[in-house]
C-alpha positions as CSV (number, residue, x, y, z in Angstrom):
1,X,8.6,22.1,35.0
2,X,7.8,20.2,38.0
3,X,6.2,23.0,39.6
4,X,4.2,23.5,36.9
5,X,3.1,19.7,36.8
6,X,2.2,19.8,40.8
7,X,0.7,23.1,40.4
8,X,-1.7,21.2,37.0
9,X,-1.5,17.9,38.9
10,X,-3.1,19.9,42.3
11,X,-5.4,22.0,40.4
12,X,-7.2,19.3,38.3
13,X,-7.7,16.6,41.4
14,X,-8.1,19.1,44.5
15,X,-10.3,21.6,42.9
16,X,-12.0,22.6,46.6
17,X,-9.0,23.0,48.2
18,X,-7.5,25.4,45.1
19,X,-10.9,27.1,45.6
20,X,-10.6,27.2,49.7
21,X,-7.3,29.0,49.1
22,X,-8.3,31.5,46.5
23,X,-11.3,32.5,49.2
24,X,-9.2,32.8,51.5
25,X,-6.2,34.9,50.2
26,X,-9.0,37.3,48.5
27,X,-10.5,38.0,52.1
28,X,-7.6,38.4,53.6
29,X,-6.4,41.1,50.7
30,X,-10.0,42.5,51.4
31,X,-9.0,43.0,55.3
32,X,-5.9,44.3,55.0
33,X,-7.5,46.9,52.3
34,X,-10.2,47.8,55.0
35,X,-7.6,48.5,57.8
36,X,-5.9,50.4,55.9
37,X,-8.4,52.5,54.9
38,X,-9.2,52.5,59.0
39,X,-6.6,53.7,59.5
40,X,-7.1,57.2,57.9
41,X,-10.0,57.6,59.9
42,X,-12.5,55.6,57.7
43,X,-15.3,54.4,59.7
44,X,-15.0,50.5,60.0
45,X,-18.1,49.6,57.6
46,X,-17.6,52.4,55.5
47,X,-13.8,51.2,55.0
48,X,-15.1,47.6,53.8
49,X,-17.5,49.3,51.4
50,X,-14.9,50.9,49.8
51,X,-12.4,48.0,49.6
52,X,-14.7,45.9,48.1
53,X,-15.6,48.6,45.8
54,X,-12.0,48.8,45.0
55,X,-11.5,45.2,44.5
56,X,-14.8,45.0,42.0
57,X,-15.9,41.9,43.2
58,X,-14.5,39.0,44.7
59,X,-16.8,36.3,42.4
60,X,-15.5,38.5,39.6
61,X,-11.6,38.1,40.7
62,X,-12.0,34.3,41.4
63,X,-13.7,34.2,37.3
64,X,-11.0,35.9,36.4
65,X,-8.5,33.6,38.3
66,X,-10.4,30.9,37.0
67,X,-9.7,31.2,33.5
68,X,-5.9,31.5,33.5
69,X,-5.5,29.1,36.1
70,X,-3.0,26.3,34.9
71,X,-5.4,23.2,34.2
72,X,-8.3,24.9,32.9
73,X,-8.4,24.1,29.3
74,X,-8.0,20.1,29.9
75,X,-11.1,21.5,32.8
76,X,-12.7,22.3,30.4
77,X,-12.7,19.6,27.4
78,X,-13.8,17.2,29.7
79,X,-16.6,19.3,31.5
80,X,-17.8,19.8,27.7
81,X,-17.3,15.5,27.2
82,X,-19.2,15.4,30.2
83,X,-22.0,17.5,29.0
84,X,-22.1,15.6,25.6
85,X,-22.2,12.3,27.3
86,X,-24.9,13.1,29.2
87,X,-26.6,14.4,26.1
88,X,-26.0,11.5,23.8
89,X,-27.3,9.1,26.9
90,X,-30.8,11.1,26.7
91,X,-31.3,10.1,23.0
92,X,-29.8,6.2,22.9
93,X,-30.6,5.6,19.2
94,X,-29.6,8.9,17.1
95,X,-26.2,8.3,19.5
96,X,-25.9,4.6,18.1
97,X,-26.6,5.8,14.4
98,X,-24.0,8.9,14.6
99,X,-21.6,6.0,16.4
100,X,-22.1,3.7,13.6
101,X,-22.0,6.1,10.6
102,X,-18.4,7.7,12.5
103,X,-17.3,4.2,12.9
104,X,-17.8,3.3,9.2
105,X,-16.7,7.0,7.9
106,X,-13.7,6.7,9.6
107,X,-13.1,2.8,8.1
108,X,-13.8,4.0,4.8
109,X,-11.0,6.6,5.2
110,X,-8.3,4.4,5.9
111,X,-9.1,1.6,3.6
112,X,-9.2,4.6,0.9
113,X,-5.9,6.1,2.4
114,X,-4.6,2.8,2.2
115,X,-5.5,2.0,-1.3
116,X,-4.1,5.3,-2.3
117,X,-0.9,4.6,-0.9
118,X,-0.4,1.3,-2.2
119,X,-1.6,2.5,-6.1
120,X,-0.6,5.6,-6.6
121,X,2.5,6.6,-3.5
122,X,4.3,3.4,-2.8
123,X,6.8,2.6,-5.1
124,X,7.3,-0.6,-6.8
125,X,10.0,-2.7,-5.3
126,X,11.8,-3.3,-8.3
127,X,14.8,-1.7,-9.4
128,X,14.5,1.2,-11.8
129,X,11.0,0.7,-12.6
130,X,10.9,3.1,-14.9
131,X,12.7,0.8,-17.6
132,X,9.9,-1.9,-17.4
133,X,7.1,-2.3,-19.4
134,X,4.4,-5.6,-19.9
135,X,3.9,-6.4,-23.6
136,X,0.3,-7.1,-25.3
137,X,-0.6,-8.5,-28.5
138,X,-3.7,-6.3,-30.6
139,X,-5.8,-7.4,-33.0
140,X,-7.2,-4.3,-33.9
141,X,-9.2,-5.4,-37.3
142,X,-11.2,-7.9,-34.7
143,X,-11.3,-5.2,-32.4
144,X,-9.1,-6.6,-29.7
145,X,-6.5,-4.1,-28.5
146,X,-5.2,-5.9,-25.2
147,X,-4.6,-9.3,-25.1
148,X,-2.7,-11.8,-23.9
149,X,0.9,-13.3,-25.4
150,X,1.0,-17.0,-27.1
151,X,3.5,-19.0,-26.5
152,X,4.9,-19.2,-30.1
153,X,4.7,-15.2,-30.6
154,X,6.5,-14.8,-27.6
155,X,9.4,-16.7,-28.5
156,X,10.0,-14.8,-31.4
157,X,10.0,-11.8,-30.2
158,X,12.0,-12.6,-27.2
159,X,14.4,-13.7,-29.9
160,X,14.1,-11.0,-32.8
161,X,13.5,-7.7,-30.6
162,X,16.4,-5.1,-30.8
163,X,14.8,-3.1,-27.9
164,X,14.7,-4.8,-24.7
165,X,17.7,-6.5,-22.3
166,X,15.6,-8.8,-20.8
167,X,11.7,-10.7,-22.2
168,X,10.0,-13.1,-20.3
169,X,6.8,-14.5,-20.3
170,X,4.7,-16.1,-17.5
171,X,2.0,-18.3,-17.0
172,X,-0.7,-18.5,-13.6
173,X,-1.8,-22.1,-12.8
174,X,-2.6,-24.3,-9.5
175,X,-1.2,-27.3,-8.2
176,X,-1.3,-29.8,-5.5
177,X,1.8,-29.5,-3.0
178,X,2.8,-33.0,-0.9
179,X,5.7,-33.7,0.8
180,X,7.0,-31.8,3.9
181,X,3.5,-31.4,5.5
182,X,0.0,-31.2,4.8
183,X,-1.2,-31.6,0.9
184,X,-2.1,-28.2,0.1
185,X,-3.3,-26.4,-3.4
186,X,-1.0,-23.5,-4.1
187,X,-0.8,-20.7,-7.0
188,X,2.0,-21.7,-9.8
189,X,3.4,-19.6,-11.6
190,X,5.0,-20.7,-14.6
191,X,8.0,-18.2,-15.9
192,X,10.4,-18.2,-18.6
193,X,14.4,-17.9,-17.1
194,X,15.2,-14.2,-16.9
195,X,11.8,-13.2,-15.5
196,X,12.8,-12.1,-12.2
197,X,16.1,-10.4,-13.6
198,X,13.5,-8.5,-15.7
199,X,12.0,-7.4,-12.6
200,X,15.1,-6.3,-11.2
201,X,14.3,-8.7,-8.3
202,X,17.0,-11.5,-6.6
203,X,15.8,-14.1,-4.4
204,X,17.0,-13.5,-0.6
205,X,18.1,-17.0,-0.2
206,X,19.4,-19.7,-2.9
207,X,19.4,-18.3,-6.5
208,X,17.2,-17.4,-9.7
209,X,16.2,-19.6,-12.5
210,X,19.4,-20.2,-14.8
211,X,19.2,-20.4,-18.6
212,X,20.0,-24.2,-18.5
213,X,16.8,-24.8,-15.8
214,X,14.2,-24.1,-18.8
215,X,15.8,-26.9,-21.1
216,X,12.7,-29.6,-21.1
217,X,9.8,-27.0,-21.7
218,X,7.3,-27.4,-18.7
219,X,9.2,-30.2,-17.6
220,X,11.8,-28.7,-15.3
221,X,13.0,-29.9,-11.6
222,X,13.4,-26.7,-9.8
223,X,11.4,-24.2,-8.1
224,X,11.4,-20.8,-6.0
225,X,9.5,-19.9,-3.2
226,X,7.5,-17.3,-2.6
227,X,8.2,-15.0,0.5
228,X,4.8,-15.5,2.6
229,X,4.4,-18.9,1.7
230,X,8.1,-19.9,2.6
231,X,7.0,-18.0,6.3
232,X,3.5,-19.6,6.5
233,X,3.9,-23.0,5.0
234,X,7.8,-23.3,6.3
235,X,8.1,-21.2,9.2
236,X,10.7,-19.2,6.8
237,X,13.2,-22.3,8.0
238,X,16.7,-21.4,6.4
239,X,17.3,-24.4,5.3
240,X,14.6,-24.8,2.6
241,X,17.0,-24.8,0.3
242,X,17.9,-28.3,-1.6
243,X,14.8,-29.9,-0.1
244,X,12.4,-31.8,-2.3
245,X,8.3,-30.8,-2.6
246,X,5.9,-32.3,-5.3
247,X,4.2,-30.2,-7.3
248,X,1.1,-32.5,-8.6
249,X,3.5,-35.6,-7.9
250,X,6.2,-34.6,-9.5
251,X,9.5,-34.1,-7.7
252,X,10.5,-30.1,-7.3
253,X,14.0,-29.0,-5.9
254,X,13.5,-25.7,-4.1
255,X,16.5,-23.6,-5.5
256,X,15.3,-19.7,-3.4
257,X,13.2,-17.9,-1.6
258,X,11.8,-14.6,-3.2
259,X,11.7,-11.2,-1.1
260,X,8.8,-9.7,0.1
261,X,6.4,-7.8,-2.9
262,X,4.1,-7.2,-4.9
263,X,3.2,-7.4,-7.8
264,X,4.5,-10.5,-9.5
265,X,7.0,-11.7,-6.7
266,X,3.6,-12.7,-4.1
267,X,2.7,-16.0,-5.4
268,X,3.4,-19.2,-3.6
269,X,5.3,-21.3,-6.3
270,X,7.3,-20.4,-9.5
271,X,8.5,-22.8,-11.8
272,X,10.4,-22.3,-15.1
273,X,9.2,-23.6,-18.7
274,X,11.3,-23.2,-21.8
275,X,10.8,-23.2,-24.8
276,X,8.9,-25.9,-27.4
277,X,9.2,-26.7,-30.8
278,X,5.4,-27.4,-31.2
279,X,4.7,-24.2,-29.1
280,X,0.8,-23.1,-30.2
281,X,0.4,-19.8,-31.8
282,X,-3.1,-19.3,-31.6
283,X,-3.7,-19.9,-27.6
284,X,-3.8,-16.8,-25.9
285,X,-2.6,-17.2,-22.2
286,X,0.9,-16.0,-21.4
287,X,1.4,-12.6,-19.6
288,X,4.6,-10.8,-21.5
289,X,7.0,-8.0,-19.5
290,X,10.5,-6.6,-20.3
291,X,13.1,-4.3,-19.4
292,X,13.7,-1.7,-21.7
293,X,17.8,-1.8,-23.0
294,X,20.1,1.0,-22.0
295,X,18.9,4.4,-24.4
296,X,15.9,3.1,-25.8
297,X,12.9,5.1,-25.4
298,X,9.3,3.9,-25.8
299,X,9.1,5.4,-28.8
300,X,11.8,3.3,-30.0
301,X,10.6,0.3,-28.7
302,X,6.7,0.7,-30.1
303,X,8.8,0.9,-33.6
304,X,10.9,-2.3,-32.6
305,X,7.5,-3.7,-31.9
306,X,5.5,-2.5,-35.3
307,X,8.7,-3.5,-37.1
308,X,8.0,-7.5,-35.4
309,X,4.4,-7.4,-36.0
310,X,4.6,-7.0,-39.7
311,X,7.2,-10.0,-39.6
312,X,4.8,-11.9,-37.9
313,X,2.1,-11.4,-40.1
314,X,3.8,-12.0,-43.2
315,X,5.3,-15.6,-42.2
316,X,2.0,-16.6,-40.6
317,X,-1.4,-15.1,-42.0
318,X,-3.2,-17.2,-40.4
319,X,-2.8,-17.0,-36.6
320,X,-0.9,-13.5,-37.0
321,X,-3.4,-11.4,-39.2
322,X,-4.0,-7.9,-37.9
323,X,-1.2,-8.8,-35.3
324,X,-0.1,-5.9,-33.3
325,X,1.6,-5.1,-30.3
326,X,0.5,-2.4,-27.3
327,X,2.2,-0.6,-24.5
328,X,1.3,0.8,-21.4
329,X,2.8,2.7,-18.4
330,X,3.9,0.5,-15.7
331,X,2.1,2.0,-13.0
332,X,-0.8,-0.1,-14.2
333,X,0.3,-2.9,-12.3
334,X,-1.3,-1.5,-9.4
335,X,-3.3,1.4,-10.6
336,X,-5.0,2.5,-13.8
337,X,-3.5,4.9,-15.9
338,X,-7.0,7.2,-15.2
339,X,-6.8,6.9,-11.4
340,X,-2.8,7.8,-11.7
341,X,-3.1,10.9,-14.3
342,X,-6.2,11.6,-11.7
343,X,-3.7,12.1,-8.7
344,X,-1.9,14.9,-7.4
345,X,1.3,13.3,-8.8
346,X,0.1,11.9,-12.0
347,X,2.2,9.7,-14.5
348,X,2.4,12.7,-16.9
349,X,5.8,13.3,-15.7
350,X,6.8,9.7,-15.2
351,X,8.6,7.8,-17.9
352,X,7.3,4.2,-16.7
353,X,6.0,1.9,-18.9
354,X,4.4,-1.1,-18.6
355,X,1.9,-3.3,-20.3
356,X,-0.7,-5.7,-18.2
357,X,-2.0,-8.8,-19.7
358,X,-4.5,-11.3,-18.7
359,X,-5.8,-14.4,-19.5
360,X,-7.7,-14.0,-23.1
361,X,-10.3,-16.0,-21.4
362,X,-10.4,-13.1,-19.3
363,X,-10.4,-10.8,-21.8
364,X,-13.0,-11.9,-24.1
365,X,-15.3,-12.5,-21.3
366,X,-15.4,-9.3,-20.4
C-alpha cells in the first residue's frame, strides 16, 4: 500500500520527471532492440527501422502507458474541472444563474428530505403510539365535523368512557414569566393531570402532574418545564426543581422538566387545571387525546364514543344537539392522513389513531 501511495503521490505532483523516465526506458528498449538486430548482420539504420517498426510507436506506447498509469483517473477529473472552470469564467452570468438555481435546488432538497423525515419516517417519541388517538367533537347537522372539546363535554366523557385508560384535555395560552431573570412571555399550556401519562411521556427530572395538583380548577401552584426552555432560559441547571417562577404574578413551583419532543411535550410552560362545577359547555377551545385501554380497537371505541354522544344530547339539547364525536389516525400530529397514505410506507397498514383539534376560533375561521 505504500508503494502504491508513493508511486500515486509521485505520479500526480512530478508528472515531468514520470514522463523523463518513461522516454528514457522506451529508448533505451529501442537500442537494445536495434543492436540486437545488428548483431545478425542488420545494417545499423536499417536495424532501428525495424525496431521501431516492432515497437509501433513510441508516442503510442507512452498513450498507452498513460492511461493505466496509477493516478490517472483523479488526472483526469481535475483536468476536466479545469476545463469547466475556464469555461464557466468565459460566460460570468449564465455561471451565476446555474450557481444560484444549484444552490437553491439543492436547499429545496434537503428542507423536503427533512420534512419527509420528520412527517412521515421519524417516529413519535411516545411510547406505543399506536394506542393513542386525539378526540373531536362534530356537529354534523351545522356542518362542522372537526372541532374542538368544551370543557364541560370533556369532563363527562373523561368520566363515562368505557374505552380509554387515560383522557386528558389541554388548553394553549401565554403568559408573563418574572422571577429568576428577565420578564419574558412564554407559551402555557394548560393540561388536565394524566396528560403526559397519556402520552406515554415522564419528565426527566422531578415528576408529573398528580391527581391532587388539579384540585382548585385553573388555580393550581405547580408547573413543568419544557426541555428547550429549561436549557435556554435556565442553562438546563439541575437544580430547577423546587424553585419559585410567576406565571402573570402568581407564584408557580417548578415540580419537572419534560424530555426532549415533539409534538405536545415542546412548549415552554405547562400547568394543570381541574375540573369546575360551572365548567361552560358551549365554548369550544380544549384540545382532547387519549390512550386507547388494553383490547380495545377503534372500532370499539367510535361505538363507546356514539354510545356518549347520544347521552350528551339527550341531557342537554341545547349546547349538545347534533353532538358527535370523530377520530383520526395519529400520524396527523405531524402529517396529514393524504400526505402519509401518499408515501411509500403509508398508514394503510398502521393501526395509529389519533384525532387533532384546534381552537374553534380556528376552525370556523377557516
Amino acid at each position: 500500500m505504500w508503494h502504491r501511495l508513493r508511486t500515486l503521490w509521485r505520479n500526480l505532483t512530478h508528472k515531468e520527471i514520470v514522463e523523463d523516465d518513461l522516454t528514457q526506458e522506451l529508448h533505451s528498449y529501442q537500442t537494445l532492440l536495434a543492436d540486437e538486430k545488428s548483431r545478425t548482420g542488420i545494417d545499423p539504420g536499417a536495424a532501428l527501422r525495424a525496431a521501431r517498426l516492432e515497437m509501433e510507436g513510441l508516442e503510442q506506447i507512452k498513450e498507452n502507458v498513460r492511461d493505466v498509469r496509477l493516478g490517472v483517473a483523479i488526472e483526469s477529473f481535475f483536468s476536466e474541472l479545469r476545463q469547466s472552470l475556464r469555461g464557466l469564467s468565459r460566460n460570468k452570468g449564465l455561471t451565476i444563474l446555474c450557481s444560484t438555481m444549484l444552490a437553491l435546488g439543492i436547499g429545496a432538497t434537503t428542507v423536503v428530505f427533512s420534512i419527509f423525515y420528520a412527517a412521515l419516517i421519524q417516529p413519535l417519541p411516545f411510547r406505543e403510539p399506536d394506542r393513542l388517538v386525539e378526540i373531536k367533537e362534530s356537529r354534523l347537522s351545522f356542518g362542522i365535523d372537526k372541532a374542538a372539546f368544551s370543557e364541560a363535554n370533556f369532563w363527562d366523557v373523561r368520566a363515562e368512557n368505557h374505552s380509554f385508560k387515560e383522557v386528558a384535555a389541554f388548553h394553549y395560552d401565554e403568559a408573563n414569566l418574572t422571577g429568576d431573570g428577565p420578564a419574558e412571555k412564554v407559551t402555557d399550556r394548560s393540561v388536565t393531570a394524566g396528560f403526559f401519562r397519556t402520552l406515554g411521556v415522564s419528565p426527566m427530572l422531578g415528576r408529573d402532574f398528580s391527581y391532587t395538583d388539579d384540585r382548585n380548577g385553573f388555580n393550581n401552584g405547580v408547573i413543568i418545564l419544557g426541555n428547550k426552555f429549561w436549557r435556554s432560559r435556565f442553562g438546563a441547571d439541575p437544580k430547577i426543581i423546587g424553585k419559585t417562577l410567576r406565571l402573570n404574578n402568581q407564584a408557580r413551583i417548578v415540580v419537572g422538566v419534560l424530555p426532549p419532543g415533539e409534538p405536545w411535550i415542546n412548549d415552554q410552560i405547562y400547568q394543570p387545571f381541574g375540573y369546575r362545577a360551572n365548567a361552560d359547555r358551549s365554548s369550544w377551545e380544549y384540545s382532547v387525546i387519549g390512550r386507547l385501554a388494553p383490547g380495545v380497537s377503534l372500532q370499539a371505541a367510535r361505538a363507546d364514543l356514539k354510545r356518549l354522544a347520544a347521552r350528551l344530547e339527550k341531557d342537554y339539547p341545547g349546547s349538545d344537539k347534533g353532538i358527535g364525536f370523530s377520530l383520526l389516525p395519529a400520524s396527523s400530529w405531524i402529517a396529514g392522513d393524504k400526505t402519509r397514505r401518499a408515501a411509500p410506507r403509508g398508514s394503510g397498514k398502521s393501526p395509529c389513531v389519533s384525532l387533532s383539534v384546534r381552537g374553534a376560533h380556528a376552525l370556523f375561521a377557516s
